[in-house]
C-alpha positions as CSV (number, residue, x, y, z in Angstrom):
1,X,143.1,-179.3,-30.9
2,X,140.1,-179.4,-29.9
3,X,139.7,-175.8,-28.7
4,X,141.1,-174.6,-32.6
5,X,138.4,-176.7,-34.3
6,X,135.4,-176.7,-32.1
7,X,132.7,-179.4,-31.7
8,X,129.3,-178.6,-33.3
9,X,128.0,-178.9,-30.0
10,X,129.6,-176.4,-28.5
11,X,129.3,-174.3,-31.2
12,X,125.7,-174.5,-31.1
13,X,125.9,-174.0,-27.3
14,X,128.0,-171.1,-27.5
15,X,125.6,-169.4,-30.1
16,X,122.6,-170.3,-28.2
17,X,124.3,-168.2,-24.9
18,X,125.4,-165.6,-27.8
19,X,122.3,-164.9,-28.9
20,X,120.8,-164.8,-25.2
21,X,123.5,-162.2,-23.8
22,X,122.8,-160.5,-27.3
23,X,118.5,-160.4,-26.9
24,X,118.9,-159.5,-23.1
25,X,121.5,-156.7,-24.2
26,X,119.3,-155.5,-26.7
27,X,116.1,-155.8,-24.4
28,X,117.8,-154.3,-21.4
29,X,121.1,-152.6,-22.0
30,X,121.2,-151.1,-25.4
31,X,118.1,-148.8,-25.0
32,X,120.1,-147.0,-21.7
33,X,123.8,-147.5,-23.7
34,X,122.1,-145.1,-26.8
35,X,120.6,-143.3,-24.5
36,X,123.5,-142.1,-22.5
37,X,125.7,-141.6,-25.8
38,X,122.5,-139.4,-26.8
39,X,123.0,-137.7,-24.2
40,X,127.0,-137.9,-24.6
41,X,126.4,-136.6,-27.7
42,X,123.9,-133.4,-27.2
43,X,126.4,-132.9,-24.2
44,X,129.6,-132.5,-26.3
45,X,127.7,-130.8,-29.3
46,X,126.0,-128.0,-26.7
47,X,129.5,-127.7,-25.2
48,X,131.2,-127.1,-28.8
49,X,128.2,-124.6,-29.0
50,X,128.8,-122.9,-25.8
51,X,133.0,-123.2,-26.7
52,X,132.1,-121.3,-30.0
53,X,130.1,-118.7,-28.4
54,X,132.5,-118.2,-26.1
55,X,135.1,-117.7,-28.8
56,X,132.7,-115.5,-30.4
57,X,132.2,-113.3,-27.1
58,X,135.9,-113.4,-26.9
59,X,136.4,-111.6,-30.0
60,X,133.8,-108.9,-29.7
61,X,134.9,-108.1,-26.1
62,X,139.0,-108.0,-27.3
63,X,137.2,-105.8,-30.4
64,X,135.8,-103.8,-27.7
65,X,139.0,-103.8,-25.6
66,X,140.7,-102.3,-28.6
67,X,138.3,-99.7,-29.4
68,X,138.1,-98.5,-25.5
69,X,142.1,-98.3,-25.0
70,X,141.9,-96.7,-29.0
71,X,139.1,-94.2,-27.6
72,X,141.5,-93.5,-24.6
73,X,144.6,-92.8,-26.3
74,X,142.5,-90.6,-28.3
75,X,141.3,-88.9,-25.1
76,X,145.1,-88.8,-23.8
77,X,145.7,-86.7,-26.6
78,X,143.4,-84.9,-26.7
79,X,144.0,-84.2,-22.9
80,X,147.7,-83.9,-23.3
81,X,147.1,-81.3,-26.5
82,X,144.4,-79.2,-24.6
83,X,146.8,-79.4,-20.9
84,X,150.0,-77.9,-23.2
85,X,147.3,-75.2,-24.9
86,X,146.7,-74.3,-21.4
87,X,150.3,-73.9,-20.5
88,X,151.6,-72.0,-23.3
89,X,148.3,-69.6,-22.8
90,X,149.6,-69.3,-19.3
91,X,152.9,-68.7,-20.2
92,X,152.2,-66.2,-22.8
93,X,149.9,-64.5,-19.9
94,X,152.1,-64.2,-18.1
95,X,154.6,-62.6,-20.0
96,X,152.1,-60.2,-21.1
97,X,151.4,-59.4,-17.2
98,X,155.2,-59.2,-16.9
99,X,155.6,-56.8,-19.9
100,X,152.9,-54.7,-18.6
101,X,154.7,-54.8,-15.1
102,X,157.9,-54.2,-16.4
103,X,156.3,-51.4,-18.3
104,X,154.6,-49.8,-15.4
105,X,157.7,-49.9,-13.6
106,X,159.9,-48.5,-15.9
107,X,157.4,-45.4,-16.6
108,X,157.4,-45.2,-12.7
109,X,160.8,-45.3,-12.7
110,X,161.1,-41.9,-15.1
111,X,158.2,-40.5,-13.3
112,X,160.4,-40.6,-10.2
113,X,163.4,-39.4,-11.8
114,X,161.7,-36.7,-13.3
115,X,160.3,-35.8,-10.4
116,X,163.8,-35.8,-8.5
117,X,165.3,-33.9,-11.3
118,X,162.6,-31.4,-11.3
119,X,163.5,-31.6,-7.4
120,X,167.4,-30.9,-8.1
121,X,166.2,-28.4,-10.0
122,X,164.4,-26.4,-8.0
123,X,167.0,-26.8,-5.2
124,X,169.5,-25.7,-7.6
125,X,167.7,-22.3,-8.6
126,X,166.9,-21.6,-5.1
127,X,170.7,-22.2,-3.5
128,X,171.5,-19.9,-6.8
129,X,168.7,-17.7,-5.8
130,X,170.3,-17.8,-2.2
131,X,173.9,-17.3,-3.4
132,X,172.5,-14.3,-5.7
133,X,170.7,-12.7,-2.7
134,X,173.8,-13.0,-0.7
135,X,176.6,-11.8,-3.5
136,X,174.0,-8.6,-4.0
137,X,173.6,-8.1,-0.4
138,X,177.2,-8.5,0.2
139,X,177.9,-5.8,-3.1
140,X,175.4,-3.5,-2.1
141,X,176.8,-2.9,1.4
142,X,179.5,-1.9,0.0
143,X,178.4,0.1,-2.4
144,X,175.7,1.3,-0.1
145,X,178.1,1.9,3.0
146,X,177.6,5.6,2.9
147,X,174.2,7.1,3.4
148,X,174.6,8.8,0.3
149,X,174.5,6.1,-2.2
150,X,171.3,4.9,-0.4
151,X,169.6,7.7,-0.8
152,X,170.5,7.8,-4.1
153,X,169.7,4.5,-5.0
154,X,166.3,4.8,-3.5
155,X,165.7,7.9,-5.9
156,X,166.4,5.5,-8.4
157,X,163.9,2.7,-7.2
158,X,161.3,5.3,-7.2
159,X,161.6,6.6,-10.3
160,X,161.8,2.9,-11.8
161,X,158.2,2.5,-10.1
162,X,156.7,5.7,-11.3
163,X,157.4,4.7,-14.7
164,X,156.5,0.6,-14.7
């Protein structure tokens, strides 16, 4: 029982050593303990500060993030609107280039048939010239068989001359 009740004695002894592990804590030890909690301390606190910035930094650059990929769908857009501008100007270029083509072709297309109409026609009135020479001739030498008739008709021509 002794160690539940202690002896004055050893109670004295044990807070004489207290007190001596106590001063030579406080003289040596607690000075460098504070400190380096100080120091714990600013430690933690500057990295709270540097975690907050951080968070801070995060949050303008994701801000930034968004307004850069908002600025480039914008310019997709835009890009998209002025490439399918460009195409249906093309297209409708083209078609105008095709009209006129077409156009061109069909007016050469009447010139030439025109042209080989006139052609036909021309070769027509000469074969009916032709034909026409060749019935008269073919008449006239028989009506102009005998030497009479071509005197005769030569009168005629003559007198037909005097008088145009």
């Amino acid at each position: 029982m002794e160690l539940i009740k202690p002896d004055l004695g050893l109670l004295i002894w044990m807070l004489l050593s207290f007190s001596i592990v106590v001063f030579v804590l406080a003289k040596f030890a607690w000075r460098p303990i504070l400190a380096a909690l100080k120091q714990r301390e600013r430690s933690i606190s500057k990295s709270l500060t540097s975690a907050q910035r951080a968070r801070e930094e995060m949050a303008k650059i994701e801000f930034g993030n968004e307004k850069i990929t908002q600025l480039a769908k914008i310019e997709r857009d835009n890009l998209l609107k002025e490439a399918k501008e460009t195409k249906d100007k093309i297209i409708e270029e083209a078609r105008e280039i095709a009209k006129l083509e077409a156009n061109k072709i069909i007016q050469e297309a009447r010139q030439s048939v025109e042209h080989e109409k006139n052609q036909v026609i021309n070769e027509i009135k000469n074969q009916i010239a032709a034909l026409s020479v060749d019935i008269a001739e073919k008449i006239l030498k028989q009506q102009l068989g005998e030497e009479s008739k071509q005197k005769e008709l030569i009168n005629e021509l003559i007198k037909d001359i005097d008088l145009n």
